[in-house]
N, C-alpha and C positions, 0 to 999 in steps of 0.2 A: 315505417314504424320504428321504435326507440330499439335498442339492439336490447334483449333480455337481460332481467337481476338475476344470480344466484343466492339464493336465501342459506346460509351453511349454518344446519343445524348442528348443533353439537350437545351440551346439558341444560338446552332449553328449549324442550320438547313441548311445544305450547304455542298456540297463537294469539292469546290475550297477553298485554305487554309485553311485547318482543320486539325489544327496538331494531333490528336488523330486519326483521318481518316489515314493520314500520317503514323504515328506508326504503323500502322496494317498493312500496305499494306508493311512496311519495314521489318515487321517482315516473311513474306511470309507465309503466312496462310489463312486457308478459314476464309473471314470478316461476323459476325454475326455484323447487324445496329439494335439497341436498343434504344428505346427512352418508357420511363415507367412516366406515368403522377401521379408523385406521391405529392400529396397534402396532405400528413397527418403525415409527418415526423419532430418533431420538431416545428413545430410552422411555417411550409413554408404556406406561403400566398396563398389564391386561387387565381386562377384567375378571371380576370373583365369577363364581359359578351364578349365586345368588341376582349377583346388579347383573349378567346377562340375561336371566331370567327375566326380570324386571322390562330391561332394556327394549328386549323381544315387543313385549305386550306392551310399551309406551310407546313403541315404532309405530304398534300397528293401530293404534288410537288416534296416532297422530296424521297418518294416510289417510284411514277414513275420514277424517275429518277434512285434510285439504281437499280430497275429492269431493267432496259435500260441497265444495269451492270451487270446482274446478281446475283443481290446480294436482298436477303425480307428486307423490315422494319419490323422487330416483337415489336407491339405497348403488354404494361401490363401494369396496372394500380396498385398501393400501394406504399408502402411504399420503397425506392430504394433500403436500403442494403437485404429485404427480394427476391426482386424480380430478383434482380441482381444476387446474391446467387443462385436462382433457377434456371435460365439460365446458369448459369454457369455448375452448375451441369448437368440439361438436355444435357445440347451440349458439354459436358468436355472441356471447353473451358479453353486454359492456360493463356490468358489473357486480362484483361479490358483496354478502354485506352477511356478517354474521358480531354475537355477542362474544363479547372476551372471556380467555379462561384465564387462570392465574398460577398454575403450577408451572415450574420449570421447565419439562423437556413440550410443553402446549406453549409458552408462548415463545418458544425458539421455532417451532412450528408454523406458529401465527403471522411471526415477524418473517420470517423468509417468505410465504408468502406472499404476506402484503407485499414484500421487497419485488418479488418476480411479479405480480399480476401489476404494477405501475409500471414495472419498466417495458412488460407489453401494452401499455397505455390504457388497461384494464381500472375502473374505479375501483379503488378498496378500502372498504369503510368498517370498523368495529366503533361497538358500542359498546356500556355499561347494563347490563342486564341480569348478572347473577347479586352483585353486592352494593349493598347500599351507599357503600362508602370504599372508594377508591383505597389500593393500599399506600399509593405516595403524598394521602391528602391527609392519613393521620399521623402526627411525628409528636415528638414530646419536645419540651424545651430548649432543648439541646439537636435537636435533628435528628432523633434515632429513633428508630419504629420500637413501643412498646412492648414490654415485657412482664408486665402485669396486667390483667383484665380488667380491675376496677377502675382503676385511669384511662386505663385505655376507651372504657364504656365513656366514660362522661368528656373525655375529647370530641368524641363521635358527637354526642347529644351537643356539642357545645356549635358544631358545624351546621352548615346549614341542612334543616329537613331534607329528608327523600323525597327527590318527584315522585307526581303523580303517577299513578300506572297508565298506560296507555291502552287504550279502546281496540278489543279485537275486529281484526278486518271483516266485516260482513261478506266481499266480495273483493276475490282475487282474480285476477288477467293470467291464466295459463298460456302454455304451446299450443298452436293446431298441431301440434306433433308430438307425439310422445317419443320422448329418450329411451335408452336402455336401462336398462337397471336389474340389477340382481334382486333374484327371490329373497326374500326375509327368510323364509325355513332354510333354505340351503346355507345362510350361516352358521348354524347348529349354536344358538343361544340354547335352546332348550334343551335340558338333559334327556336322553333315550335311556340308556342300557344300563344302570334306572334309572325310572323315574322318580327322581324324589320329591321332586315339587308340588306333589299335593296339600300340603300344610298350606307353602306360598298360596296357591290356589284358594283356599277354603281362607286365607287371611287376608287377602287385597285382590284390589281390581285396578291396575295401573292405568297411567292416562290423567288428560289435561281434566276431563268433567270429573271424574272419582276424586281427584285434586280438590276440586273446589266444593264438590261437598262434601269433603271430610273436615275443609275449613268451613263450610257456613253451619257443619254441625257445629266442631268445637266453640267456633264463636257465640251460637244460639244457646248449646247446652251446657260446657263445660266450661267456658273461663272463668264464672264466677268465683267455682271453686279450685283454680289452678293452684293460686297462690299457698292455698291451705291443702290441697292435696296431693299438690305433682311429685312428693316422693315415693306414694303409696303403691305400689306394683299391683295392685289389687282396685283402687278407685276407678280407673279407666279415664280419670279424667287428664289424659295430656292429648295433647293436635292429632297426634300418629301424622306429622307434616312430612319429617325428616329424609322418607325417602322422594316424598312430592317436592321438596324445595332441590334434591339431592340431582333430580333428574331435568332438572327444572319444568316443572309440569304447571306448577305455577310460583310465580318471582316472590324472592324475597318484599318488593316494593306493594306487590297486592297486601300480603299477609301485615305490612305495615301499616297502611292505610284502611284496610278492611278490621285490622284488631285495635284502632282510633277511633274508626268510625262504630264499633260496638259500644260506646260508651261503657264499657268494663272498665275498672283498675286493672289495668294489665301489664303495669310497668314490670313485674318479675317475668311473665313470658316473652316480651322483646327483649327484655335485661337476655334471653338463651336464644334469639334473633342476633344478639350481638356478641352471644359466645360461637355462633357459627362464622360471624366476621371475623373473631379474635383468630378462630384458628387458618382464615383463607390469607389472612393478610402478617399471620407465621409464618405461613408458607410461601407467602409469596418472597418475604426476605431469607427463609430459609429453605430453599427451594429442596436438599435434603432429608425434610424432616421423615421419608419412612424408614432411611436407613443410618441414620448418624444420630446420635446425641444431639439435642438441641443447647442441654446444659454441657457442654466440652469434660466439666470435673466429674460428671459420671461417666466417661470413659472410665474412670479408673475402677467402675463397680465390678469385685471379683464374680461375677458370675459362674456358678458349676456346672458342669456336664448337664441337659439337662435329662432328667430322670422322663424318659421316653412312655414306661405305665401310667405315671403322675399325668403325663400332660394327654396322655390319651383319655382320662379317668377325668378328665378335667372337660375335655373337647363334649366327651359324650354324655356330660350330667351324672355321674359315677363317684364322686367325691366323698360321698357321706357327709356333704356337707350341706345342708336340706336347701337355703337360699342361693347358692352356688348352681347346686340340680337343676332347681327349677327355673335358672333364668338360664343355662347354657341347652339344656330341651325350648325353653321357649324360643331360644336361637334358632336351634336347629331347625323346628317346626315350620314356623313364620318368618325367619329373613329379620325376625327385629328383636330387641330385648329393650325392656322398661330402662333410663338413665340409672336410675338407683340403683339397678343391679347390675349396669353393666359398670359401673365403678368398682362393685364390689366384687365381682368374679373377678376381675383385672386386677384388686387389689392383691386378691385370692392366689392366682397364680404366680406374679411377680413378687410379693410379698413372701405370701407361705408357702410353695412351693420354690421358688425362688430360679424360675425361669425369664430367661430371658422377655423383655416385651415385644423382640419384633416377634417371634412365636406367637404370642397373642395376636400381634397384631394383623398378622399372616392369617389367623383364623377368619378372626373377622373379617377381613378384608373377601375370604371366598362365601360368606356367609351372613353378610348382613346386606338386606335390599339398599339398604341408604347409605353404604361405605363408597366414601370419595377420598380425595389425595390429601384432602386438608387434615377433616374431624378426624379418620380415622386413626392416623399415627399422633397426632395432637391430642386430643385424649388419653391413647396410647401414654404416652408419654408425660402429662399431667399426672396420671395416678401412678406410675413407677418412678416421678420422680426426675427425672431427666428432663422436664418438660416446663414449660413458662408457666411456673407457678408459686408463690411468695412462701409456701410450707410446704418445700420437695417430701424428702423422701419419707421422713418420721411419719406421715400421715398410713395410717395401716385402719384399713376396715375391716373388724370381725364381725364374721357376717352373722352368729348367731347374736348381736345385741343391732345389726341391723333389721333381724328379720324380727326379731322384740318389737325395737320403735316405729318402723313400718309396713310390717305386717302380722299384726301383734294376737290377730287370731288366725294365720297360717292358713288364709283365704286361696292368695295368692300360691304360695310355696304346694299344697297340696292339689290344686289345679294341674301341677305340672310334674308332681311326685305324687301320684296316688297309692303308691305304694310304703308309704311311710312308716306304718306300722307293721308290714308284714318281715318277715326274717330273708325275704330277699333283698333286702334293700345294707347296700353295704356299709359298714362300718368306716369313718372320719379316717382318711387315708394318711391325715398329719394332724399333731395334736396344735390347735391353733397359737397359744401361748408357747411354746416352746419354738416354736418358728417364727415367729412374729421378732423372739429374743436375736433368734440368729439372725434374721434381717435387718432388726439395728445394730446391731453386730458388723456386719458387713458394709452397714454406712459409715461406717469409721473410715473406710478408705476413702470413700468419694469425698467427704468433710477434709481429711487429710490431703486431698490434692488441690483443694482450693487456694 
């Protein structure tokens, strides 16, 4: 019999189009499914509280499901090339095959790896399965990875289409033997002492099938009206995809071919298909982006102490500033917040408050189900300014003429502040226009270091 595949999962928690899943099932061999939680390789980033929450419950969706196949998920935790290694050996396995990641301290990871399972004559194979467009196949005129998103979009379009998604395995070739593998609880994704994850709870259901029908709703119910509603925090009508594509639960390439095949106008929702390209393939050249400047001339931005109440008053919906509230409780609650508002509480803080952005971005990062290495400091950094974007810093959103034009009868905002009118609801902790002055104010320096 053919010496076993190991299938290494990693943010693509899913067996329909999984081209490493694919591999192994091509190779005809019994499939070991491997997913090793390794935080300590490199400098890879923990995860939030929130994405382990998350993580937990798309583990255990995706078990059940290989066993529906006959095939374990064997969970181990370290560091990947040790553990990988070891598996290998246990089960003599002749081949690895997993999908590529693109952050920095992940593909020095990957690459040793790959380096060590060849040089024990181990096959090892990556694939393309989170992004639809490789980062060294988009370049501008000149050979330099883009810097604006609109050209950047339509180089992309100019390339050849995204393949097809590839057809889930019906039937997988397992061990007569099951491996070791660590309990899922005994990692402690899940908060105890407290619990705060009941919000999470009452807002999603993680996993590869919740995936797909949250897309065959949006595509059935809501793209019509994406184009003409998706700023509205209040409509309801966006994917709620961000943390299903984040985990990979299902592939950017379904969600392409599945919102074609809807016959919709939907060129504005893959136009934010390709603003999640824009920022993987930022990172992939700026492999720092959660902690350095992207733009270099806002090193020079004076940044003050930051004011420790403000940014508390800010974390827990306390601002007196009603669109601010109610989208940083929407945070807190569920793991996600509407686009439009997470631009504007970001504005909010870094702007009028005039805190730093990795702070923010720190928050979010423990607090949002869909926060990855890309969006989340890329964004970040889009709206403070520092970040790949043709109208840095001047751009300031005040949020009470955002919650006017999108949310103009206060559907939204009092959903998540019902206490609006009452005398406990506190008073505007900065006056918007007066800080907004001193924020361009302090862009003079960054302009001056240019």
């Amino acid at each position: 019999m053919t010496s076993p595949s190991i299938v290494l999962f990693r943010d693509d928690l899913r067996l329909a189009d999984n081209p490493a899943l694919q591999a192994a099932v091509d190779r005809d061999a019994p499939v070991i499914a491997l997913y090793v939680l390794d935080e300590q390789s490199h400098g890879i980033r923990p995860l939030g509280g929130a994405a382990r929450w998350w993580l937990h419950h798309s583990l255990s969706s995706l078990d059940e499901r290989l066993r529906e196949r006959g095939v374990q998920l064997v969970l181990r935790q370290g560091p990947a090339a040790l553990v990988v290694g070891g598996v290998v050996r246990d089960a003599g396995a002749g081949a690895v095959f997993w999908n590529r990641r693109y952050g920095g301290p992940e593909r020095t990871v990957d690459t040793e790896l790959k380096t060590a399972l060849r040089a024990d004559g181990v096959i090892a194979e990556s694939f393309a399965g989170s992004l639809l467009f490789e980062p060294w196949t988009v370049r501008t005129g000149s050979d330099r990875p883009y810097s604006v998103f609109t050209p950047f979009w339509k180089a992309c379009q100019q390339l050849p289409a995204p393949r097809a998604p590839l057809p889930e395995p019906t039937e997988l070739s397992g061990l007569q033997h099951q491996l070791a593998s660590d309990d899922l609880d005994d990692w402690g994704l899940l908060p105890q002492h407290p619990d705060w994850a009941g919000g999470l709870r009452d807002a999603w259901q993680p996993g590869e099938p919740a995936a797909r029908a949250r897309m065959q709703a949006f595509l059935q119910e809501d793209i019509a009206d994406y184009d003409r509603t998706r700023d509205e925090p209040a409509a309801g009508n966006t994917s709620l995809l961000s943390a299903s594509l984040r985990w990979g639960e299902v592939s950017p390439y379904t969600v392409w071919h599945e919102t074609l095949a809807s016959g919709a106008d939907a060129g504005r929702f893959l136009s934010e298909i390709g603003w999640r390209e824009f920022a993987w393939h930022t990172l992939f050249h700026f492999p720092d982006l959660a902690t350095k400047n992207w733009r270099s001339s806002f090193d020079a931005f004076p940044w003050p102490d930051a004011d420790e109440n403000q940014l508390a008053a800010w974390q827990q919906g306390r601002t007196g500033i009603r669109l601010v509230d109610a989208g940083m409780r929407e945070l807190w609650h569920t793991g996600t917040m509407h686009n439009r508002v997470r631009m504007v509480v970001a504005s909010f803080l870094t702007k009028n408050l005039l805190i730093d952005w990795h702070r923010g971005e720190e928050w979010f990062w423990d607090t949002l189900v869909d926060a990855d290495s890309a969006s989340n400091p890329f964004n970040w950094q889009w709206v403070a300014g520092s970040g790949a974007d043709a109208s840095p810093y001047f751009r300031i959103f005040n949020p009470e003429t955002q919650e006017k034009k999108f949310d103009p009868h206060s559907a939204y905002v009092r959903s998540w502040v019902p206490e609006l009118d009452d005398a406990s609801y506190p008073d505007p902790i900065v006056d918007l226009a007066e800080t907004r002055r001193r924020a361009l104010d302090a862009y003079e320096s960054v302009k001056r270091a240019r």
